[in-house]
N, C-alpha and C positions, 0 to 999 in steps of 0.2 A: 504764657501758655506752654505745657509742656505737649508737644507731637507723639505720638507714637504710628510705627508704621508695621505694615501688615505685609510679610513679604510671602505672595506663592507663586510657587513653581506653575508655569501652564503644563496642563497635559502630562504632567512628569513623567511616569512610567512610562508614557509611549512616547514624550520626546526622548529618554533614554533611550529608547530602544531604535528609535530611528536616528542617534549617532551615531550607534554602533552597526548601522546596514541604512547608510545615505539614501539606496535606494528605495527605500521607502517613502522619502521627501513625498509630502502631496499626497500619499495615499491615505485609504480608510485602514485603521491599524487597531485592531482589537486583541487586548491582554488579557488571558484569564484560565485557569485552570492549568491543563496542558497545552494548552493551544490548541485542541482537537475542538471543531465545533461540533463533530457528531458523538460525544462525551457528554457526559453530565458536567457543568460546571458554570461558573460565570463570571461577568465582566469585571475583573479589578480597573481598569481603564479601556477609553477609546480615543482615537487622536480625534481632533474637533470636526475630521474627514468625516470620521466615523459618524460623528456624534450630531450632524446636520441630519441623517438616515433614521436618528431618532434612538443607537445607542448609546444604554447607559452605563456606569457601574451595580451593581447588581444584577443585570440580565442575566438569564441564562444564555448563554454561549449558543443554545440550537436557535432562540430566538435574532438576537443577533444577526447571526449566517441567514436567516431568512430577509432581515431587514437590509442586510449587507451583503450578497453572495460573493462579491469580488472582494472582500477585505481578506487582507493579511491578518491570520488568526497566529499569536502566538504565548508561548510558556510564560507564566510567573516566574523570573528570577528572582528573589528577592537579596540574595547576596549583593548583586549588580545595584541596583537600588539603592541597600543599604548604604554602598560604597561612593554610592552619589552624593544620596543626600548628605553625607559626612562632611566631603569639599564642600559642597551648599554653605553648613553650616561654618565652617573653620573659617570661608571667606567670609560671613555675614558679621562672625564675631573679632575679625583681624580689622575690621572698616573704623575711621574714624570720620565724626563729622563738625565739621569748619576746625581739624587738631585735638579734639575731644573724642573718649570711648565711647561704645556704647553695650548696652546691655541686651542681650539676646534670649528668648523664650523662645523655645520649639517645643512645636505643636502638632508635630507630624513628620512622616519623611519629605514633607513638598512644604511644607510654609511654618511662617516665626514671626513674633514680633519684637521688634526692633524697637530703641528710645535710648536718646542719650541718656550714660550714665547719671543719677542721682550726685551732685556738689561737683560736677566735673564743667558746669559752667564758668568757673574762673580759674585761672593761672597760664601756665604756660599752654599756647595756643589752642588754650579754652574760650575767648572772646572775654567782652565782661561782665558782670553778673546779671543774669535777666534778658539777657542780649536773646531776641526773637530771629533764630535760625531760617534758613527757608528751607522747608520739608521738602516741597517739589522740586528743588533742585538735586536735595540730599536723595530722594528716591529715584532721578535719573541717574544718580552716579550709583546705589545700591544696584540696577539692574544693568548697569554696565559692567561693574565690578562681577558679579555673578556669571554674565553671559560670558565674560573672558577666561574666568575660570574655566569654566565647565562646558561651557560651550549652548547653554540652557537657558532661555528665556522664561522672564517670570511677570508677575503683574505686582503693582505695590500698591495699597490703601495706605489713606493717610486718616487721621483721625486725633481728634480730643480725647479719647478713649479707646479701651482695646477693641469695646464692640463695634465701635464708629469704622475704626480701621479696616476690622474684618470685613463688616458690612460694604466698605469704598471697593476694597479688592473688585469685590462681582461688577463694580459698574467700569472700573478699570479693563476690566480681560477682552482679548485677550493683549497680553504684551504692551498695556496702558497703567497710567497713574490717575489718581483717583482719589478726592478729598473728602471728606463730609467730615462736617460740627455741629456743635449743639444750634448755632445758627440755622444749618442747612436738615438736620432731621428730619424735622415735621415734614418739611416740603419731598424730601428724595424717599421718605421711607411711609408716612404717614398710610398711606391710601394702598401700602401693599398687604398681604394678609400676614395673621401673628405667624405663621408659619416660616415667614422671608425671615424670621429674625435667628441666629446664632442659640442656639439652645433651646429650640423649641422645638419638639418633636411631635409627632400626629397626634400621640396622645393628649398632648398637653392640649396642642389648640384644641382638639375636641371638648375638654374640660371649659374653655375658654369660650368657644361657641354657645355652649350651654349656659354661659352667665351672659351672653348676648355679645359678647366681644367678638369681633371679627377681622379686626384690622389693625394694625398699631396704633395709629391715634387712638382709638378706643381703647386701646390699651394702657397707652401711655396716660389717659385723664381718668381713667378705672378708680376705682375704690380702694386702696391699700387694703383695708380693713375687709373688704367683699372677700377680696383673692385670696387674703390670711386665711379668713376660714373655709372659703373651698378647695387652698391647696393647700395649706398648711403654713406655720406663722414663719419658715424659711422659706419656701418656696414662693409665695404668695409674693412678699414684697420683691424677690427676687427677679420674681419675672415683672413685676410692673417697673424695674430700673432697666430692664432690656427692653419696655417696651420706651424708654424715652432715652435708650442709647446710652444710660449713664452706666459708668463703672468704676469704681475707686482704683480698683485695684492694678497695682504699679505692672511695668514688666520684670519679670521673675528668671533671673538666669542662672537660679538655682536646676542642676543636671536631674531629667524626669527619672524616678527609679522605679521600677516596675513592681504591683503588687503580685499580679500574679502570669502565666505564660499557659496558653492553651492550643491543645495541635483540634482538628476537626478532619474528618475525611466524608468526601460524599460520593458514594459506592453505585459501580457503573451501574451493576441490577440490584433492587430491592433484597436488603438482606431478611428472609424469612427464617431461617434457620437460626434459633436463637442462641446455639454451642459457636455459632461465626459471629452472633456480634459480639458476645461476649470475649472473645480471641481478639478479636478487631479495640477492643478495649483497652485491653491490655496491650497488644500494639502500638495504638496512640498513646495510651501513657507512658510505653517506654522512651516515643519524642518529644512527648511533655519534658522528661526529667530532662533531658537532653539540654532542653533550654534552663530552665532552672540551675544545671549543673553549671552554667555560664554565670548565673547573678553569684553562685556560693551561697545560696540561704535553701534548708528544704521545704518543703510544704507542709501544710500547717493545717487545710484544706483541701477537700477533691470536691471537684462539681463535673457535671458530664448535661451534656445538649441533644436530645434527640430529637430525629425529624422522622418522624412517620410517615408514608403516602399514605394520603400526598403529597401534604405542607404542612401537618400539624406539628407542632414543635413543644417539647417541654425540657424541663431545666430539674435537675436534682441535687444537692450537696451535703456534704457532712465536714464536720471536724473531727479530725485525727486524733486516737490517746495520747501521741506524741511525733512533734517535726520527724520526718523523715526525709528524704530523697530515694529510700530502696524501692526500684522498680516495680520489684513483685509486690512490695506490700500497696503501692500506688495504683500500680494493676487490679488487685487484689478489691482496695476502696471503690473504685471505678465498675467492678463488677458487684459488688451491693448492691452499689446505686442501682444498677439495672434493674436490682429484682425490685426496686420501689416501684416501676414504670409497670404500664399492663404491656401484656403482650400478646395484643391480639391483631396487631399490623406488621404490616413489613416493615423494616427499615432507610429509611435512604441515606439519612447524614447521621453520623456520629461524632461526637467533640467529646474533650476530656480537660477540662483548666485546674492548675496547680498554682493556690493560693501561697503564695509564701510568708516565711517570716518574717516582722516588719526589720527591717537593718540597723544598725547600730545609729543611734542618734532618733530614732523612727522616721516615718515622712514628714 
């Protein structure tokens, strides 16, 4: 059997953040915005203090401070972050296990999956071929090795599959290890909704409710054929192999490259004046480029996200005559879009993402 293990960070951004100010230990410690709770903005994380109180990620930040008055509100770094998760990963991919390498997939700045290398079963303090490692041991020492680093505790799933893994993490956390296989599925996962599963979002279980499915076993003994043609002949069988935990597919530790990089801003008062969003446009796509300037490829694509009040949201894009990175002309795309939208609301959020070109070799 080959293992694969699910490694996440608990709590990341706000255990970060309570490294670098101890005394926050033990408290409710909410991340997001500027750290202003009487701001518009929302929760990127809460420490688990927080998170008993009933915050989430995505709240808005006023909400929050009402469920939390005493929490510690504070800024989005994401520099700090970024700089974390880097050691995360360098330790995760420096680890050998029983003398054998292994292969690392990141999946985010807090969690990866982990699997010994493909043919690294035999030779020099590889064991010998076929030799059945123990996982559970190997993912005490992964969160040893981590917490030494960095000083940051994590949870690890273990699994026959990536989605097994990911799935074991939740029953792991926090600061636990956590198994499930094709043996143990039905029984840990069957009887929860298609919704518990890794890649199933509301919509989809809605779609899913509607053909009378409502729970993973239901899912997992489903109709292939039903699903093909209600979701379509990818989709379809794809979610009935999530609903029985199956996944072919290896871990991958080929480096993620980005398609495209998008700034968003959400404005303290409703912009009515439509000569400022359009300025505001153009503003954010000049830190769009900013990031793109970083990958070296220009964009190839502009799209932009509007939020209306009070929550209405729509999405617009085009493709460009030709790649660019020049600001104004980026600016410029970004401000079309607008006139495609009505405008007969105020504004609250504006986004602006720059699709780029695909990279030498493609994805």
């Amino acid at each position: 059997m080959t293992w694969v293990l699910h490694v996440d960070l608990d709590q990341f951004i706000a255990a970060v953040e309570v490294l670098r100010r101890p005394e926050l230990a033990g408290r409710a410690v909410v991340v997001g915005g500027r750290g202003d709770p009487s701001e518009r903005g929302v929760v990127a994380t809460a420490s688990y203090e927080a998170r008993e109180h009933g915050v989430g990620s995505g709240m808005p930040l006023r909400v929050a401070a009402r469920k939390v008055p005493d929490a510690v509100f504070l800024p989005v770094d994401k520099p700090t972050y970024e700089a974390a998760s880097a050691v995360v990963m360098d330790t995760l991919r420096g680890l050998r296990w029983d003398g054998a390498p292994v292969d690392v997939e990141v999946i985010g700045w807090d969690e990866a999956f982990v699997a010994e290398r493909p043919g690294s079963g035999e030779g020099e303090g590889g064991g010998s071929p076929g030799e059945q490692r123990d996982p559970v041991a190997f993912a005490g020492h992964v969160r040893a090795e981590v917490l030494a680093a960095t000083g940051l505790h994590c949870s690890v799933g273990i699994g026959d599959t990536k989605i097994r893994a990911k799935t074991a993490t939740d029953f792991g956390k926090p600061r636990g290890v956590y198994r499930i296989t094709e043996d143990t599925w039905s029984a840990e996962m069957g009887d929860r909704p298609t919704r518990a599963l890794w890649g199933i979002g509301s919509q989809t279980s809605k779609r899913l409710t509607a053909l009378g499915i409502d729970t993973v076993r239901q899912l997992a003994e489903s109709d292939t054929r039903v699903l093909a043609a209600a979701l379509g002949p990818t989709i379809g069988p794809w979610v009935h192999r999530l609903g029985r935990g199956a996944d072919t597919g290896p871990v991958d530790p080929t480096p993620w490259v980005p398609r495209a990089h998008g700034r968003e801003e959400t404005f303290q008062t409703d912009l009515e004046d439509w000569a400022e969003v359009e300025e505001a446009a153009r503003r954010i796509a000049r830190r769009a480029v900013e990031d793109i300037d970083t990958e070296g490829r220009p964009a190839a694509r502009v799209g932009i996200k509007v939020r209306f009040r009070p929550f209405t949201t729509v999405t617009r894009s085009l493709t460009l005559p030709a790649p660019t990175n020049d600001p104004e002309v980026l600016g410029a795309a970004a401000v079309e879009l607008l006139g495609r939208v009505d405008r007969d609301r105020a504004v609250r959020l504006l986004g602006v993402r720059l699709e780029m070109v695909e990279p030498e070799g493609r994805y």
